[in-house]
N, C-alpha and C positions, 0 to 999 in steps of 0.2 A: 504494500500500500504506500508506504513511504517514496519507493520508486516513480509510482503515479503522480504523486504530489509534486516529488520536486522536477519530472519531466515538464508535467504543467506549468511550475514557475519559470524554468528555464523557455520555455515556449514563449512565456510570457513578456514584453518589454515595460516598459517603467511608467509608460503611457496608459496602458493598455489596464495595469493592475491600479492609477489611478482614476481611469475608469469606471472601472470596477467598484472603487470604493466609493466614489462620489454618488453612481447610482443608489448603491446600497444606501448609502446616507438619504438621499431625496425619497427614497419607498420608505424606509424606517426610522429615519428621526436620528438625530447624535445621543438620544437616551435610550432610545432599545437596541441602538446595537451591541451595546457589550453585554446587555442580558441576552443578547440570538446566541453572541461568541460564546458566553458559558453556559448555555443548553450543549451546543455544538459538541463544547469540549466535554462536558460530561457524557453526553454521549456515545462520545471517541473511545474514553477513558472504559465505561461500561463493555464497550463492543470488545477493545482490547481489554481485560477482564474476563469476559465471558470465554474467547477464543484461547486465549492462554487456559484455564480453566477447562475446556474442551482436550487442548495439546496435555495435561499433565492427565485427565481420565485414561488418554490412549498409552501414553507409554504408562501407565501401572497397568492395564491392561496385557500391555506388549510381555512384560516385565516376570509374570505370573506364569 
């Protein structure tokens, strides 16, 4: 996942990500966005949580 991310930015120029950000600002406001960013990253956090948690059932699994 991390691969995908940083292909994205590298794809991306300096123009283009403040674009990006100015949109975001004009749909949500300069006060909801760091509440979107911490659902996001909770999220993130959860999903890797779960998936790690997945990888340790198989190898004791494996291991047995």
């Amino acid at each position: 996942m991390n691969s995908v991310i940083c292909l994205l930015l590298w794809s991306l120029g300096g123009s283009e990500i403040l674009l990006i950000v100015l949109v975001l600002l004009l749909f949500f406001g300069g006060k909801k966005l760091p509440e979107l960013a911490r659902g996001l990253g909770k999220g993130i956090k959860e999903f890797k949580d779960a998936s790690s948690g997945i990888e340790k059932e198989d190898e004791k699994k494996e291991n047995k």
